[in-house]
Residue frames as a rotation matrix with the C-alpha (Angstrom) as fourth column:
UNK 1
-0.088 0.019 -0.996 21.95
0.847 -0.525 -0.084 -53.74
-0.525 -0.851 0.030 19.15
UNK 2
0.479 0.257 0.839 20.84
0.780 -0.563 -0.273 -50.05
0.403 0.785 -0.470 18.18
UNK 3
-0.646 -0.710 -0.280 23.50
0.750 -0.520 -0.410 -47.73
0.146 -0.475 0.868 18.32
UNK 4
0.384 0.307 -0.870 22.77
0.755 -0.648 0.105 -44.97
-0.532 -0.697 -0.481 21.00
UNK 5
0.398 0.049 0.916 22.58
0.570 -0.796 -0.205 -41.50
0.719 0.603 -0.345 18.92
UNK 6
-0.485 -0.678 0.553 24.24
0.241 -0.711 -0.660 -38.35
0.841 -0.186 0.508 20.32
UNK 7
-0.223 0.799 0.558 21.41
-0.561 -0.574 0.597 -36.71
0.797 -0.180 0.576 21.78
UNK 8
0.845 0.479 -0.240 20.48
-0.091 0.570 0.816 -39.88
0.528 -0.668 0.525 23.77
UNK 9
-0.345 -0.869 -0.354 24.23
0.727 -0.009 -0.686 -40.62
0.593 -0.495 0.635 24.71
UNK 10
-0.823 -0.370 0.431 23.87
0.022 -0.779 -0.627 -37.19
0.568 -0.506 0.649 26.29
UNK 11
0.176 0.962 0.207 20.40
-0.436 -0.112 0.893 -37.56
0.882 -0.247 0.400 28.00
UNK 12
0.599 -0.026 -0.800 21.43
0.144 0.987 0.076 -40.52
0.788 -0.161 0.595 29.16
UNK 13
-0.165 -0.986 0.000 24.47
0.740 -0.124 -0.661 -39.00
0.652 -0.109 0.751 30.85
UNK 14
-0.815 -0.259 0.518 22.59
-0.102 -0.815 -0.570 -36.42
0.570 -0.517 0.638 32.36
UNK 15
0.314 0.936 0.160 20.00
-0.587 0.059 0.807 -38.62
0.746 -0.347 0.568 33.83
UNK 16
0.443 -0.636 -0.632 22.81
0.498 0.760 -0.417 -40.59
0.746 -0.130 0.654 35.34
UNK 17
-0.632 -0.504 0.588 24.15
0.028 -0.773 -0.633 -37.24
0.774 -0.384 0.503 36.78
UNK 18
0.099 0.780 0.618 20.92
-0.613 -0.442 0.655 -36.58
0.784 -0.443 0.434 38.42
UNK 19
0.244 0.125 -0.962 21.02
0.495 0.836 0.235 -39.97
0.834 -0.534 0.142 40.46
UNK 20
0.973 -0.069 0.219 21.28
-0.229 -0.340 0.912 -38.94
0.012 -0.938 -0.347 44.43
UNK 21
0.767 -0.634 0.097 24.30
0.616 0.771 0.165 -41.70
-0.179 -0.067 0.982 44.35
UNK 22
-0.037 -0.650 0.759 26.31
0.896 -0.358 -0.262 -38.66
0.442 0.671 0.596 42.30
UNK 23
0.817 0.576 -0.032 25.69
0.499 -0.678 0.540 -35.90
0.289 -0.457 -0.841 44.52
UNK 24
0.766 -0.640 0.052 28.60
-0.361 -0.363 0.859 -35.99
-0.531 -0.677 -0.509 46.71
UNK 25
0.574 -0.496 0.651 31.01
0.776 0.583 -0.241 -37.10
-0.260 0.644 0.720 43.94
UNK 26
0.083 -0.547 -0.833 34.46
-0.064 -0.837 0.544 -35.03
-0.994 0.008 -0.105 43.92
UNK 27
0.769 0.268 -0.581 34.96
-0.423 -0.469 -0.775 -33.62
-0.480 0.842 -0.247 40.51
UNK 28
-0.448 -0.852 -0.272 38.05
-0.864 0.334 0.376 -36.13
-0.229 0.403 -0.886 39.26
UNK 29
-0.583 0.575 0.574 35.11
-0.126 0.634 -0.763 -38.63
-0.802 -0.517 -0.297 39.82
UNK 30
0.742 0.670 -0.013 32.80
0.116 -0.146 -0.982 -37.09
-0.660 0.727 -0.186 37.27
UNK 31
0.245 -0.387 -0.889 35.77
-0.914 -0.398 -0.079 -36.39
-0.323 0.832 -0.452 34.84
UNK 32
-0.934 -0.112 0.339 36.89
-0.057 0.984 0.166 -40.32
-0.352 0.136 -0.926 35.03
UNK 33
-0.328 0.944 -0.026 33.34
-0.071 -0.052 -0.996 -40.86
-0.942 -0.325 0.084 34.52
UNK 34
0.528 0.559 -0.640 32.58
-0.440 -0.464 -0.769 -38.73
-0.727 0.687 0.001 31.53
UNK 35
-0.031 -0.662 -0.749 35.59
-0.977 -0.138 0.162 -39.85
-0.210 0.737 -0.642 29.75
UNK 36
-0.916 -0.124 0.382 34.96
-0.018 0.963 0.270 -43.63
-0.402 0.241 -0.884 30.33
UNK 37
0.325 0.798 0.508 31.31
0.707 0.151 -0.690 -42.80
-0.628 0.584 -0.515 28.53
UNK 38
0.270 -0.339 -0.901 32.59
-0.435 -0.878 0.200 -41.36
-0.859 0.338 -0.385 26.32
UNK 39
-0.637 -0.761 -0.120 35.01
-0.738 0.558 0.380 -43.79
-0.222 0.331 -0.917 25.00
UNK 40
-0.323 0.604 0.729 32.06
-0.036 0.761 -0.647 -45.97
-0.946 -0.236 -0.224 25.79
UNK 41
0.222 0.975 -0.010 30.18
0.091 -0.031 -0.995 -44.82
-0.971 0.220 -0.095 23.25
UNK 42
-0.044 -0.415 -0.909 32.42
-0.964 -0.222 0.148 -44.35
-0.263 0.882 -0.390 20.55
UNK 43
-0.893 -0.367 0.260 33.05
-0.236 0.874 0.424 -48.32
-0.384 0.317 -0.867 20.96
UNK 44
-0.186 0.960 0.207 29.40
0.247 0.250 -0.936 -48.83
-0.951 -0.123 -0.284 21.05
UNK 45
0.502 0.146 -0.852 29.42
-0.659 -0.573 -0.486 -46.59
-0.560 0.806 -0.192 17.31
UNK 46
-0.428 -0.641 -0.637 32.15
-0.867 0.094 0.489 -48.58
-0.253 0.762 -0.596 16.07
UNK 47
-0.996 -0.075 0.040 30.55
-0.065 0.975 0.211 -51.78
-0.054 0.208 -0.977 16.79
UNK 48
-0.333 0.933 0.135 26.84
0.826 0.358 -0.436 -50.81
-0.455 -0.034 -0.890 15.75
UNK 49
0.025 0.333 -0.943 27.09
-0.023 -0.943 -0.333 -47.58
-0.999 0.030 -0.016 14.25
UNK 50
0.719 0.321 0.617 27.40
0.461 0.443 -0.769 -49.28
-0.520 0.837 0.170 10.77
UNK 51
0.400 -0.894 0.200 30.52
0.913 0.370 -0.173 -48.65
0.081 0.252 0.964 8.41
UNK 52
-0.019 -0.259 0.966 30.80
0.324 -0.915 -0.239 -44.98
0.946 0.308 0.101 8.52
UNK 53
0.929 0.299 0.219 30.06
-0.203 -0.082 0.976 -45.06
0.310 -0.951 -0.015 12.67
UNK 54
0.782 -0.624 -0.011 32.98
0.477 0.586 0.655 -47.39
-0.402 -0.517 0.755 12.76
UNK 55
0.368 -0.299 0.881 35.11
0.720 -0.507 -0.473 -45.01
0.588 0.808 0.028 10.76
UNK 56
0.367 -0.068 0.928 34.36
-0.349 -0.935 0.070 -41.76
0.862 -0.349 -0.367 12.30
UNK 57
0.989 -0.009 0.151 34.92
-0.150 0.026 0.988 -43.66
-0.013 -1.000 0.025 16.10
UNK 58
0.663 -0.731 0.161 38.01
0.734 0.594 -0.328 -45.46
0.144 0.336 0.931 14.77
UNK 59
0.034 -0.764 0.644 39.48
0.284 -0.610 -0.740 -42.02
0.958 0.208 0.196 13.54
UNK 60
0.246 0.054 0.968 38.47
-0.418 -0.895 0.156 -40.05
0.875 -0.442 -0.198 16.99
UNK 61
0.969 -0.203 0.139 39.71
0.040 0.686 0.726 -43.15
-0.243 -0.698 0.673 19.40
UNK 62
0.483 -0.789 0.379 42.95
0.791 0.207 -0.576 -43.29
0.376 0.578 0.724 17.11
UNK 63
0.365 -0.086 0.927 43.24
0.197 -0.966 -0.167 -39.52
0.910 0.243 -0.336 18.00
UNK 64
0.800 0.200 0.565 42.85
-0.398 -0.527 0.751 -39.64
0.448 -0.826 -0.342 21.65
UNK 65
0.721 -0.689 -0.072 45.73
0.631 0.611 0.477 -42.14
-0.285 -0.389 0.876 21.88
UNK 66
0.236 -0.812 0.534 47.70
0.729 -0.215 -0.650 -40.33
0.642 0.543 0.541 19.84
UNK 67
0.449 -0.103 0.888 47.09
-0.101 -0.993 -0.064 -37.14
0.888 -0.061 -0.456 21.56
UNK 68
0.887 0.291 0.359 47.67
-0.308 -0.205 0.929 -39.05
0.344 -0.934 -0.092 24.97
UNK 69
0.430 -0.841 0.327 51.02
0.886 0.464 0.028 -40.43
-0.175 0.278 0.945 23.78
UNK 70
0.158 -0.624 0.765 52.17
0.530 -0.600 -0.599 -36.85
0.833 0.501 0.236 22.77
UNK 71
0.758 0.052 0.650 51.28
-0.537 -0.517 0.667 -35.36
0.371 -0.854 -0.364 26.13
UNK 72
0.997 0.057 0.047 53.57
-0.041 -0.100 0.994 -38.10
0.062 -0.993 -0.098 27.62
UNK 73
0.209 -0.643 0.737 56.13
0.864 -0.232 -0.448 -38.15
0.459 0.730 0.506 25.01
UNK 74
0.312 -0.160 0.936 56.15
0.414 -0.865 -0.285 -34.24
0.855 0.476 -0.204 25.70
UNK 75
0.746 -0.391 0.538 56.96
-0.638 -0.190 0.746 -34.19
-0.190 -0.900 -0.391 29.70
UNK 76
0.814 -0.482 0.324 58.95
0.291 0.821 0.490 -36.56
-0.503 -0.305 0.809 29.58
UNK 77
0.126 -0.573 0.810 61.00
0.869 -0.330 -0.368 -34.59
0.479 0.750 0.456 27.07
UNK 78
0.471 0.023 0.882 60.47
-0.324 -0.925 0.197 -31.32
0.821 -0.378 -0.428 29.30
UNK 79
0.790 -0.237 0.566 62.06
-0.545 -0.695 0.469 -33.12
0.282 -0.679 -0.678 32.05
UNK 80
0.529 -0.842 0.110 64.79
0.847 0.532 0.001 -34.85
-0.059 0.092 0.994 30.83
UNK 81
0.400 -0.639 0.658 65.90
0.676 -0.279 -0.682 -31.57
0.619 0.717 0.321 29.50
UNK 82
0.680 0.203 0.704 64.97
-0.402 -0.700 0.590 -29.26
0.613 -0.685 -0.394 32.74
UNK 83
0.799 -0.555 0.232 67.41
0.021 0.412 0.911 -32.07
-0.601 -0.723 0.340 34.23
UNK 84
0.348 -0.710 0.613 69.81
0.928 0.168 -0.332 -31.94
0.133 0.684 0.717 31.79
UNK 85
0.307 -0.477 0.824 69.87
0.033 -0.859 -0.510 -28.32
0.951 0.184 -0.248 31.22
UNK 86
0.952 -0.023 0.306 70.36
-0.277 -0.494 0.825 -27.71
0.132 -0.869 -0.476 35.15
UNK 87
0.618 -0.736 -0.277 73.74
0.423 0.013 0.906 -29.28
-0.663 -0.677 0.319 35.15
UNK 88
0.003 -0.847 0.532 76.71
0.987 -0.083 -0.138 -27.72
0.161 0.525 0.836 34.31
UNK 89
0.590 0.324 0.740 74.90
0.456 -0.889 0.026 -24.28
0.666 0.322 -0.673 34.74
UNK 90
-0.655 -0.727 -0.208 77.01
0.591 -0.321 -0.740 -21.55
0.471 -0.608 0.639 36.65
UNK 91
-0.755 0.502 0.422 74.42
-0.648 -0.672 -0.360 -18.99
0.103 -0.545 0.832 37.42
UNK 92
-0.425 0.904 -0.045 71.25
0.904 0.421 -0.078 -20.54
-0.051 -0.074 -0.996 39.44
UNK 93
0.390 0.801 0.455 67.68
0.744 -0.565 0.357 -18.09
0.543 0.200 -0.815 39.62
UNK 94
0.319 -0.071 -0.945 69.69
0.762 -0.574 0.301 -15.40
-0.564 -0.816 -0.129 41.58
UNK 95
0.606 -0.127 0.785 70.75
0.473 -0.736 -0.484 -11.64
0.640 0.665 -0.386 39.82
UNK 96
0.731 -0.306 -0.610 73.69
0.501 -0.365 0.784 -10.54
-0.462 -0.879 -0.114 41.55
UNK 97
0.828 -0.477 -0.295 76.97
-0.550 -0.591 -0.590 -8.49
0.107 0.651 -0.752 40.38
UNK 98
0.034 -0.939 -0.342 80.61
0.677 0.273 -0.684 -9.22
0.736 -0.208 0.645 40.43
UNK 99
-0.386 -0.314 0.867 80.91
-0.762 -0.421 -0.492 -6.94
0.520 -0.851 -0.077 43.09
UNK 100
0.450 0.817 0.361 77.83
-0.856 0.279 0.436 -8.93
0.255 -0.505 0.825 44.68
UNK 101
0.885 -0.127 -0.448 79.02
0.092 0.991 -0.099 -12.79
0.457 0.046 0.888 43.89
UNK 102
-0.159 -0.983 -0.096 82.70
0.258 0.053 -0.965 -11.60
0.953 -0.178 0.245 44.97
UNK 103
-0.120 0.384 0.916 81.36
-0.861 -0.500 0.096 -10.25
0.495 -0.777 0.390 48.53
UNK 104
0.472 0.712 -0.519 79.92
-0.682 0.668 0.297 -13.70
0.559 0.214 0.801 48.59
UNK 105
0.525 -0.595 -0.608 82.33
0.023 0.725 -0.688 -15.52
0.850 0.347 0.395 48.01
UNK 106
-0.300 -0.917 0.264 84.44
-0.211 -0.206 -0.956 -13.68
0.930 -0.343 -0.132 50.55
UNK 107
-0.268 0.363 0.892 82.20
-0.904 -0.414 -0.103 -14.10
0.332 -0.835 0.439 53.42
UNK 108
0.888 0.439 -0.133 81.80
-0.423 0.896 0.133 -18.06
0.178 -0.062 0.982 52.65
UNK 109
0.511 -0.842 0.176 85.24
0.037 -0.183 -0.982 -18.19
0.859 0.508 -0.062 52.60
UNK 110
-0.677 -0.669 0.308 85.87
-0.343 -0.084 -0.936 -17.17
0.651 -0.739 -0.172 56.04
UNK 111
0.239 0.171 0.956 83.36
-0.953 0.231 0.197 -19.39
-0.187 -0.958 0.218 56.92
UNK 112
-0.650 -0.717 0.251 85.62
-0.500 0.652 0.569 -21.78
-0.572 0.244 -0.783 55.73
UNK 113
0.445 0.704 0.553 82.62
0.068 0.590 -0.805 -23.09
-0.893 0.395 0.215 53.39
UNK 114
-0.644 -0.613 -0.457 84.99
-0.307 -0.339 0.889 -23.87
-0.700 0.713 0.030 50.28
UNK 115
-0.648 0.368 0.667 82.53
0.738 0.523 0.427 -25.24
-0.192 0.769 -0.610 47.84
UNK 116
0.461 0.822 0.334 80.10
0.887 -0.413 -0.206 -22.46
-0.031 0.391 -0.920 48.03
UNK 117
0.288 -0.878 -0.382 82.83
0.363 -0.269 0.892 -20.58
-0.886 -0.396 0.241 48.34
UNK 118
-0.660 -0.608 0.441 84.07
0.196 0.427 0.883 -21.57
-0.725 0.669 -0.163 45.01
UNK 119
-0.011 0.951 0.309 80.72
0.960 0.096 -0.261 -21.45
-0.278 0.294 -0.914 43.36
UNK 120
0.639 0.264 -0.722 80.34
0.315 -0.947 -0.068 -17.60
-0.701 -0.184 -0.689 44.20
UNK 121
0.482 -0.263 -0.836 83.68
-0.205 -0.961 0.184 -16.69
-0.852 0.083 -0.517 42.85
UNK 122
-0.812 -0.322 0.487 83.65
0.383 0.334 0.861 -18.45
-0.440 0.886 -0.148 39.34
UNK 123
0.259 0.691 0.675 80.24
0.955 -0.289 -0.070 -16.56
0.147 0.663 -0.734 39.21
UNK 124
0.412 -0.377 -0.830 81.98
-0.131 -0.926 0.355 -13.04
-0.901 -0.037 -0.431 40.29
UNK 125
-0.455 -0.890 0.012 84.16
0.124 -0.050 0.991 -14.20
-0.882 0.453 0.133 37.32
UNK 126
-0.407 0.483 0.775 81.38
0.897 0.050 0.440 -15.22
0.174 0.874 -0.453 34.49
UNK 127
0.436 0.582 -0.687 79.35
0.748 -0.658 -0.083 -11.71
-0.500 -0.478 -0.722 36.05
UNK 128
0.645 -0.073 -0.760 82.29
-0.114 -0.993 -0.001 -9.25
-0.755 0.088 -0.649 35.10
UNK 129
-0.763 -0.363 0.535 83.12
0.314 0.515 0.797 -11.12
-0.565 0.776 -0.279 32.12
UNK 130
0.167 0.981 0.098 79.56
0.972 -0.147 -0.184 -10.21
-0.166 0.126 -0.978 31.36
UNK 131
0.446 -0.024 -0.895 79.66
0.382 -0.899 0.214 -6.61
-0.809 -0.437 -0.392 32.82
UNK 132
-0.197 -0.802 -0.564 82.93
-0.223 -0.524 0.822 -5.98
-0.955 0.288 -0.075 30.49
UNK 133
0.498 0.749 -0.436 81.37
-0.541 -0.124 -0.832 -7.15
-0.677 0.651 0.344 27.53
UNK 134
-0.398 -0.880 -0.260 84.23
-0.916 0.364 0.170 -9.66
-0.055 0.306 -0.951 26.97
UNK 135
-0.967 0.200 0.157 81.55
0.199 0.980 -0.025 -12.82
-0.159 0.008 -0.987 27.35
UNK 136
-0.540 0.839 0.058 77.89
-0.246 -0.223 0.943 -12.79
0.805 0.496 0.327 25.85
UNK 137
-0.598 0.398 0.695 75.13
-0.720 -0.648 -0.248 -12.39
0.352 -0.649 0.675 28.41
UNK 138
-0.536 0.121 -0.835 74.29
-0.424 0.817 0.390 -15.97
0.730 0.564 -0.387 27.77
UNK 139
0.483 0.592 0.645 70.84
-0.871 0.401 0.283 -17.59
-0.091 -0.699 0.709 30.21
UNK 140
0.953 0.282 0.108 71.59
-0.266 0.953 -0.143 -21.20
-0.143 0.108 0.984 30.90
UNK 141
0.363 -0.921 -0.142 75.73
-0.654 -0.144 -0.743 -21.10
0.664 0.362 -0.655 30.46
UNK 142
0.932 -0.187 -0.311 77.83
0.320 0.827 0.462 -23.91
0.171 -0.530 0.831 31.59
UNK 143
0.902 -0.431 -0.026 81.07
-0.194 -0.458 0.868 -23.50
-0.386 -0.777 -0.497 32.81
UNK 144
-0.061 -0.617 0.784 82.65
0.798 0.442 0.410 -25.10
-0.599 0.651 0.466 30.05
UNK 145
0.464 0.500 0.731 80.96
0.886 -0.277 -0.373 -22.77
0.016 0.821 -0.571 27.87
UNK 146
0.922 -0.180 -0.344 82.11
0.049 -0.825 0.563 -19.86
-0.385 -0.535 -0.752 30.11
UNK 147
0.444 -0.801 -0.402 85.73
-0.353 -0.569 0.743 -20.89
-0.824 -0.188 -0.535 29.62
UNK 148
-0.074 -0.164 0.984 85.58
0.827 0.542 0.152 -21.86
-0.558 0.824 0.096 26.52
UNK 149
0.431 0.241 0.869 84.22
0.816 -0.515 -0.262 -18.45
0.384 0.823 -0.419 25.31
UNK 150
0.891 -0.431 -0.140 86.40
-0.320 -0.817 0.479 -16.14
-0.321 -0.382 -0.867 27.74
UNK 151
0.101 -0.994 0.027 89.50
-0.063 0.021 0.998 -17.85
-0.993 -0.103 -0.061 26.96
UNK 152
0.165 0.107 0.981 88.74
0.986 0.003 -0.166 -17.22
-0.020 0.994 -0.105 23.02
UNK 153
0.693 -0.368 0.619 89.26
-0.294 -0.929 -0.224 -13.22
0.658 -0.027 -0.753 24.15
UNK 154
0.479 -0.797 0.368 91.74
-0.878 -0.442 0.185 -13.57
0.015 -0.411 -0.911 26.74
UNK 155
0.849 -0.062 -0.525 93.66
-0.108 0.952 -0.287 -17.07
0.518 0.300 0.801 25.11
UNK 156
-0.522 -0.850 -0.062 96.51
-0.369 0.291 -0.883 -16.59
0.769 -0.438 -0.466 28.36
UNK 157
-0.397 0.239 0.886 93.93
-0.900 -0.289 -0.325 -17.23
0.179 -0.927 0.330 30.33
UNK 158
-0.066 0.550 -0.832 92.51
-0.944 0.235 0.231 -20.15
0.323 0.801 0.504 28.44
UNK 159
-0.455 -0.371 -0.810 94.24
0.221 0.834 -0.506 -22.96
0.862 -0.410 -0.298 30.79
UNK 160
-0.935 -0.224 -0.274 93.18
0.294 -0.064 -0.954 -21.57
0.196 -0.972 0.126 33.84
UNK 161
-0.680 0.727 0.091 89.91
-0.730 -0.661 -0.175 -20.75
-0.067 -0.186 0.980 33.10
UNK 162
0.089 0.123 -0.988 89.20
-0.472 0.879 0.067 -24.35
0.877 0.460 0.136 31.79
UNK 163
-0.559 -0.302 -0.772 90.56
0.288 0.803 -0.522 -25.62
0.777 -0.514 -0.362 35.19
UNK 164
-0.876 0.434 0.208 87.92
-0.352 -0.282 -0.893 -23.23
-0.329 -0.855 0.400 37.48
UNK 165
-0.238 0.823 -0.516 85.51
-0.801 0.135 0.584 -24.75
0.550 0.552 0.627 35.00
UNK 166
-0.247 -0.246 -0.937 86.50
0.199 0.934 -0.297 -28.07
0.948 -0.260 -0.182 36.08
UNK 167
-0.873 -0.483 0.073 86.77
-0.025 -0.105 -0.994 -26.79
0.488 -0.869 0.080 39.84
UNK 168
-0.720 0.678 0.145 83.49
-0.663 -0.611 -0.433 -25.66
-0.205 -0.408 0.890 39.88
UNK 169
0.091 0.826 -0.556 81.72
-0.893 0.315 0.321 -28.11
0.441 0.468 0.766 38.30
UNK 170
-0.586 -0.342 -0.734 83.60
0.114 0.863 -0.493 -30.72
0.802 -0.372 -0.467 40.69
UNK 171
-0.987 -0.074 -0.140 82.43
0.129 0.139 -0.982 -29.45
0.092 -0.988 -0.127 43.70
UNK 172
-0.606 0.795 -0.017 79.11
-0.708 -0.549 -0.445 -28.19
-0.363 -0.258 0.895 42.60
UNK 173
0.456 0.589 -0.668 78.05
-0.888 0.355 -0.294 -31.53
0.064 0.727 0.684 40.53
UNK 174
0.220 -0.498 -0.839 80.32
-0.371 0.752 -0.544 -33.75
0.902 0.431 -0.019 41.21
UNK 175
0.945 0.321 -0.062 80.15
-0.040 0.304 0.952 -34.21
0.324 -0.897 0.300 44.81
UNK 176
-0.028 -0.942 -0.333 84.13
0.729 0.209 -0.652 -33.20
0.684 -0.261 0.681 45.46
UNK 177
0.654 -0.233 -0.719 84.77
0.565 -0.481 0.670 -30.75
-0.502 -0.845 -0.183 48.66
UNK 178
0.799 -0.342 0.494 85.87
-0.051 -0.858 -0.512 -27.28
0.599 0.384 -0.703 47.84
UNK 179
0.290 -0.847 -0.445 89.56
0.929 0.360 -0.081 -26.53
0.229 -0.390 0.892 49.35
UNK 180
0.789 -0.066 -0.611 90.69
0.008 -0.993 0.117 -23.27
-0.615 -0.097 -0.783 50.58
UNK 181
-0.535 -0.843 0.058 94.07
0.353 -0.160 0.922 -23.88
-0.768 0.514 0.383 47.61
UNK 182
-0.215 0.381 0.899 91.23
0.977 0.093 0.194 -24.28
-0.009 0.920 -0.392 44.95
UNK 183
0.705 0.254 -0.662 89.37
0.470 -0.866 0.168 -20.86
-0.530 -0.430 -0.731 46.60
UNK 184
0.362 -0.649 -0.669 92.97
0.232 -0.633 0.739 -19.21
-0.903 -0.423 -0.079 46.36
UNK 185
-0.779 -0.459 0.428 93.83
0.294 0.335 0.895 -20.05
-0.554 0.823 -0.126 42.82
UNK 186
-0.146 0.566 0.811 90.51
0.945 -0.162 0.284 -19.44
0.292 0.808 -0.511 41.48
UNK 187
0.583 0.466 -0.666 90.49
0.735 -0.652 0.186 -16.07
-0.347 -0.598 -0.722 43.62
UNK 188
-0.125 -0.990 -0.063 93.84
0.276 -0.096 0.956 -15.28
-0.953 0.102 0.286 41.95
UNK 189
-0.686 -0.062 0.725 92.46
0.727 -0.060 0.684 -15.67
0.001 0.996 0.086 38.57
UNK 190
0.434 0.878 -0.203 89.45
0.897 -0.441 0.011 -13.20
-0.080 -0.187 -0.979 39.48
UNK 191
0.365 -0.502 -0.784 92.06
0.300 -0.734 0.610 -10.80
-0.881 -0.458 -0.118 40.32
UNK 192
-0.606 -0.740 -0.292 94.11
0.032 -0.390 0.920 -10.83
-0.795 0.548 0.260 37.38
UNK 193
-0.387 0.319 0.865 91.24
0.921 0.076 0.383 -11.12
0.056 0.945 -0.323 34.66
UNK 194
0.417 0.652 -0.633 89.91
0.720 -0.662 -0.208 -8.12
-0.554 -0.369 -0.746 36.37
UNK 195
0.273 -0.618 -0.737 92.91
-0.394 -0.771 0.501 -6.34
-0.877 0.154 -0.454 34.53
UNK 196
-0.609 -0.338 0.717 93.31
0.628 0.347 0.697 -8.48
-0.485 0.875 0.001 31.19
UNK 197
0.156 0.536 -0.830 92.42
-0.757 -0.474 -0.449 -6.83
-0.634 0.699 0.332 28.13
UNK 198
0.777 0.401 0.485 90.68
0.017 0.757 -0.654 -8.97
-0.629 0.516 0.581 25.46
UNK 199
-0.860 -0.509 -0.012 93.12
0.097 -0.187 0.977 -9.85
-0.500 0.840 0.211 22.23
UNK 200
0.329 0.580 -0.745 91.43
-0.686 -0.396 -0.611 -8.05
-0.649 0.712 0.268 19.32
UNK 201
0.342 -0.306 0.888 90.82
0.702 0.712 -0.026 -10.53
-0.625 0.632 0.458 16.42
């Protein structure tokens, strides 16, 4: 067999186009297409294009696998982590204050909605932790992270901030039912960090 030279490959291909048969063909149609001549023809090189044909196809088949392995290699990595990162987080795509998230809070609250409830006013807490410049402005923060790095400045608070970690991350991830005690307790600690001062190292 005589291997089919560029040039012709491509004639070929665009006398094929021309056919009537290809007219109304939707355009995922012609890309499937092109790419299975394509491929065609590389085999066709390796196996007639004499040792240096088979070479050059070898290397540029070798490629496209690779490249089509890294693409799915690379989602698959983008959304393990996009799931990963999403739990644990405290703040979702909203920008609100501690005034804002505490407003929230109160108004879920008396509709007795204790889980979002909760939610709101462990962010009112990470917010003017923020605000006061007593926690780093940190995208993407878990609630561990939160009271792990407030209760390094305010280390009486360190137990109780650990347990709204917990509180929050029960009801918001863990499928537990907010309580109006949890509410009260974590509404308590809002209050009083509002008035801690950090310990200087």
């Amino acid at each position: 067999m005589t291997p089919i030279g560029r040039d012709e490959a491509q004639r070929r291909a665009a006398e094929e186009l021309l056919r009537p048969e290809y007219e109304k063909e939707g355009l995922v149609a012609r890309i499937t297409r092109a790419v299975d001549q394509f491929i065609g023809d590389l085999l066709d090189a390796a196996t007639g294009g004499g040792p240096i044909g088979g070479v050059v196809a070898a290397i540029l088949i070798g490629l496209i696998i690779l490249g089509v392995a890294a693409l799915v290699v690379w989602r698959l990595r983008k959304t393990t982590r996009r799931n990963a990162d999403a739990s644990g987080l405290v703040f979702d795509e909203r920008t609100l204050t501690a005034a804002e998230h505490r407003a929230l809070a109160e108004r879920l609250a008396a509709e007795q909605r204790w889980s979002e409830a909760q939610q709101e006013r462990l962010r009112a807490i990470a917010r003017d932790l923020e605000e006061r410049a007593l926690v780093n402005g940190m995208p993407g923060r878990t609630a561990d992270e939160l009271a792990a790095e407030a209760g390094a400045a305010l280390p009486a608070f360190a137990g109780e901030l650990a347990a709204a970690a917990r509180s929050f991350d029960d009801v918001t991830y863990g499928g537990v039912p907010g309580t109006p005690d949890a509410y009260q307790a974590m509404t308590s600690l809002d209050q009083r960090l509002q008035a801690a001062k950090p310990v200087l190292a």
